[in-house]
C-alpha positions in Angstrom: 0.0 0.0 0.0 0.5 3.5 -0.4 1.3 4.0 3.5 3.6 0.8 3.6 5.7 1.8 1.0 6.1 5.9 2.4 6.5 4.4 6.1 9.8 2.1 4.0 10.8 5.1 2.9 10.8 7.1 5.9 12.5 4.1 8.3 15.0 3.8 5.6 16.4 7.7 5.6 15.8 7.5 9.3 18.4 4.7 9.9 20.8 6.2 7.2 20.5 9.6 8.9 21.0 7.5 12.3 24.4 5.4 11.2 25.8 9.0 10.1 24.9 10.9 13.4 25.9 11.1 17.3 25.5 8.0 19.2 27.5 5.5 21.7 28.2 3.4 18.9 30.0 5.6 16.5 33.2 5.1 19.1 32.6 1.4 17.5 32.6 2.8 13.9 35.3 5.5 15.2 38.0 1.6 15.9 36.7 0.4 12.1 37.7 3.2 10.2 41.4 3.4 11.9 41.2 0.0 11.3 40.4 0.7 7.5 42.7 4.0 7.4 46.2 2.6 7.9 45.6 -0.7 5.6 44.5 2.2 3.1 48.4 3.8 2.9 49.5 0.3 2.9 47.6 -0.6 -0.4 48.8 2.8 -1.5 52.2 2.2 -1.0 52.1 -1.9 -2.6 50.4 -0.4 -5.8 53.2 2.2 -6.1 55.8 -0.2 -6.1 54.6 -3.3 -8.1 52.4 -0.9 -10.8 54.0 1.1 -13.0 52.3 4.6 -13.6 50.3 5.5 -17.3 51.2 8.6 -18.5 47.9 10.8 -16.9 45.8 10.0 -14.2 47.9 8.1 -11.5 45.2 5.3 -11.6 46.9 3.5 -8.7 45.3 5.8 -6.4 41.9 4.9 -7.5 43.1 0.9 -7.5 44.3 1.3 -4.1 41.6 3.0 -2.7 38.9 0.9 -4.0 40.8 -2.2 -3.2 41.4 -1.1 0.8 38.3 0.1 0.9 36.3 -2.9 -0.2 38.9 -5.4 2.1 39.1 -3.3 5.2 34.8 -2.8 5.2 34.5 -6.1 4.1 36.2 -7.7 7.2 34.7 -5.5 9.8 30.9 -6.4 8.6 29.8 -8.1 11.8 31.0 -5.3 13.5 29.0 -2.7 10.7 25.7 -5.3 11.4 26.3 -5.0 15.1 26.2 -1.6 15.1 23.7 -0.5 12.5 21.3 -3.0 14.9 22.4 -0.8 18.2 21.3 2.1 16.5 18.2 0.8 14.8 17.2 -0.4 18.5 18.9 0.9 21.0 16.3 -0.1 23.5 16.8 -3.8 22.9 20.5 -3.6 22.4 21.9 -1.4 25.2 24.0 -3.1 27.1 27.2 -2.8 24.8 28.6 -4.1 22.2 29.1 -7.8 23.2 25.7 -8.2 25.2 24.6 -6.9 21.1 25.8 -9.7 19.6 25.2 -12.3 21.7 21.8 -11.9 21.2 21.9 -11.1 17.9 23.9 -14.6 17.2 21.5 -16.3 19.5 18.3 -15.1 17.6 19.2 -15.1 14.3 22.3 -18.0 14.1 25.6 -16.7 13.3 25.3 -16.0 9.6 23.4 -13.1 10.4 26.8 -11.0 11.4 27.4 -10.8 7.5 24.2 -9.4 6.6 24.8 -6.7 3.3 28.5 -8.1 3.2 27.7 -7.9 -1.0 26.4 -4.3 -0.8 29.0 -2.7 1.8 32.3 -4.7 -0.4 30.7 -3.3 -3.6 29.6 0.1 -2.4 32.8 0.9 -0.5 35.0 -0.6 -2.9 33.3 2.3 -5.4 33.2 5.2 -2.8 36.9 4.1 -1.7 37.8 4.3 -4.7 36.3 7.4 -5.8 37.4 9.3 -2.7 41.5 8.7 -2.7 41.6 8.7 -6.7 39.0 12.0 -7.2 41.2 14.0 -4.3 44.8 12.9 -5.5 43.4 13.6 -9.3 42.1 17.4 -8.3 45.2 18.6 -6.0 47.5 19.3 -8.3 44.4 21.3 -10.2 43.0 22.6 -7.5 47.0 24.0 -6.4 47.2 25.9 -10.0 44.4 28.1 -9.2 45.2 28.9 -5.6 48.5 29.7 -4.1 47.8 28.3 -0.4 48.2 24.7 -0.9 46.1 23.8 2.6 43.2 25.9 1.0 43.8 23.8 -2.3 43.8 20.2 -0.4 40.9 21.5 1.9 38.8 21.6 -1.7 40.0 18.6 -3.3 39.0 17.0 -0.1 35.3 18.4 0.1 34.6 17.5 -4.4 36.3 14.0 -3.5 34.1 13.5 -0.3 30.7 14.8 -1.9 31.4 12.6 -4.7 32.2 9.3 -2.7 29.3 10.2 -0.5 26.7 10.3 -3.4 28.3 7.0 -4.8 27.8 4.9 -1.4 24.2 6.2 -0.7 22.4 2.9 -2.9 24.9 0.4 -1.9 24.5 2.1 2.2 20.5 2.3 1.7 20.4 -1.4 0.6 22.8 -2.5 3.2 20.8 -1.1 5.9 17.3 -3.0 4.9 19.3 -6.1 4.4 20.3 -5.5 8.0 17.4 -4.2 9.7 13.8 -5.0 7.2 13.1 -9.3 7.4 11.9 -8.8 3.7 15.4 -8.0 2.5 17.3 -10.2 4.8 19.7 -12.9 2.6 18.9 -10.9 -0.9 22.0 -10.1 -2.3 23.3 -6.7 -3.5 21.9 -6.7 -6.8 18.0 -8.0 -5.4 18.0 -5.8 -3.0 18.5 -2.9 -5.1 16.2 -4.1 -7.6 13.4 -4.3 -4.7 14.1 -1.3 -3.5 13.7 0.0 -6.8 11.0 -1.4 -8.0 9.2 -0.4 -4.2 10.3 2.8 -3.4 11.3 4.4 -6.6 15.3 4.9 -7.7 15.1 8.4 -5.6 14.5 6.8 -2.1 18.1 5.6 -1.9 19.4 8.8 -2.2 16.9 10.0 0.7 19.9 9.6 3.3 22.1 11.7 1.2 22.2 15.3 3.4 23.1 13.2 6.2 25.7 11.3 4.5 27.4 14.3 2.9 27.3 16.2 6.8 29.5 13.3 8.0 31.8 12.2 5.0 32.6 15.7 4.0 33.7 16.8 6.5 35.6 13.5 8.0 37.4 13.4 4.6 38.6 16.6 5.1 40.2 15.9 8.5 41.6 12.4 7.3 43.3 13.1 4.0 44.1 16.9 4.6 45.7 15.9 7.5 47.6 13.1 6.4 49.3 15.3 3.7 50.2 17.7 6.5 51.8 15.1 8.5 53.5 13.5 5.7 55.5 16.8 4.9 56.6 17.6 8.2 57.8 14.3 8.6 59.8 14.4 5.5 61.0 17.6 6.6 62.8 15.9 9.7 64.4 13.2 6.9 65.8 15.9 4.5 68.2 13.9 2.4 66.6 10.2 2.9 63.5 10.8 2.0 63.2 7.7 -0.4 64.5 5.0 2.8 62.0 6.6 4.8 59.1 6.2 2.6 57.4 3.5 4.1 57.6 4.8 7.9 56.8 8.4 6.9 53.8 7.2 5.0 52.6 4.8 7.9 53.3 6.7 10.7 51.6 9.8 8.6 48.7 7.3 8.0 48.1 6.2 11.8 47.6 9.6 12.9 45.4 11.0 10.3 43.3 7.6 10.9 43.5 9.0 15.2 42.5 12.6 14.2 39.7 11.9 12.0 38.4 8.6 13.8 38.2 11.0 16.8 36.1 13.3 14.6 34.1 10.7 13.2 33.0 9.4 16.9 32.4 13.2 18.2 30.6 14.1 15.3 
């Protein structure tokens, strides 16, 4: 019916809008992405040195970006269901994290924990790699036009963040029914979207979309900017050595952009 379908609607930008804003559990989601921001450099870094670079577009960036992204959300999908569940019900599940999925397990059997595994691995791997290739593709264009290179990150940042955040909104939309709505439980990426489609019109899984762009915007902002800054003052203290230091420079730059912007992520 007409009221079924808006009430779908409505639950479904209401649980987007909730995995995207304050909440206990974002300190859970705060441990996955500094889980998924340091295996990011490392991807970087492999791609760099076993791919050789066309002439254009440093493609790698996209590769390794998509690559991470799809790996590091991939393996942390129990934790993504267990959370997504504490916010859909916080009444039921509000004892912590571990009280959460024991029940969880013992209602719905263990295979439950890797609910929308398909739609977070294809979704991420797209928005991953949107995000790191779109902002490593626009700094160097950005930096013609304006002199203060911070400014210039700062925007490549924000088109590369709006962009990845647009990109994930199907792929997030379907992972949260599969999670949360029995009708889409066990339907694979592709049926779920096709359902959704077909019941809520194409528009509905952008409905979470203002509250995804409020969080990743401004996250990606403090994550990549801020791994750039870090990098350079780094290599500042290893004048002369820059190319043996490589791999700890970009690391150690890459664990504390993942600190600073998962602590953003879970205040936010």
């Amino acid at each position: 019916s007409t009221y079924n379908i808006a009430s779908k609607h409505i639950t479904s930008i209401s649980l987007l809008h909730k995995s995207y804003s304050l909440s206990t559990s974002n300190k859970i989601g705060a441990i996955m992405k500094l889980f998924q921001l340091v295996h990011l450099q490392l991807f970087v870094l492999i791609f760099h040195a076993l791919i050789p670079k066309i002439h254009g577009v440093d493609y790698r960036y996209f590769v390794a970006g998509g690559v991470c992204a799809a790996y590091s959300h991939g393996v942390t999908t129990p934790i993504d269901v267990i959370k997504t569940k504490m916010q859909a019900d916080p009444k039921e599940y509000d004892k912590g994290i571990l009280d959460a999925a024991s029940k969880i397990v013992k209602e719905n059997g263990p295979g439950v924990l890797l609910g929308g595994l398909g739609p977070t691995v294809i979704g991420y791997g797209v928005e991953g790699s949107a995000k790191f290739g779109i902002y490593e593709v626009l700094k160097p264009v950005f930096s013609k036009y304006i002199k203060e290179k911070s400014l210039a990150f700062l925007l490549a940042s924000v088109t590369a963040g709006a962009a990845a955040a647009l990109i994930l909104c199907p792929a997030e939309s379907v992972r949260i029914k599969v999670v949360t709505d029995k009708d889409y439980a066990n339907k694979s990426f592709l049926a779920g979207l096709l359902k959704t489609i077909k019941e809520d019109g194409i528009f509905d899984m952008f409905g979470g979309f203002p509250a995804m762009i409020a969080k990743q915007v401004p996250y990606t902002m403090a994550k990549q900017v801020s791994f750039d800054i870090a990098a350079a003052f780094l290599y500042s203290l290893f004048k002369g050595s820059e190319q043996e230091m490589k791999w700890i420079v970009s690391v150690a730059a890459a664990a504390l952009a993942s600190v600073l912007a998962c602590v953003f992520f879970a205040t936010r």
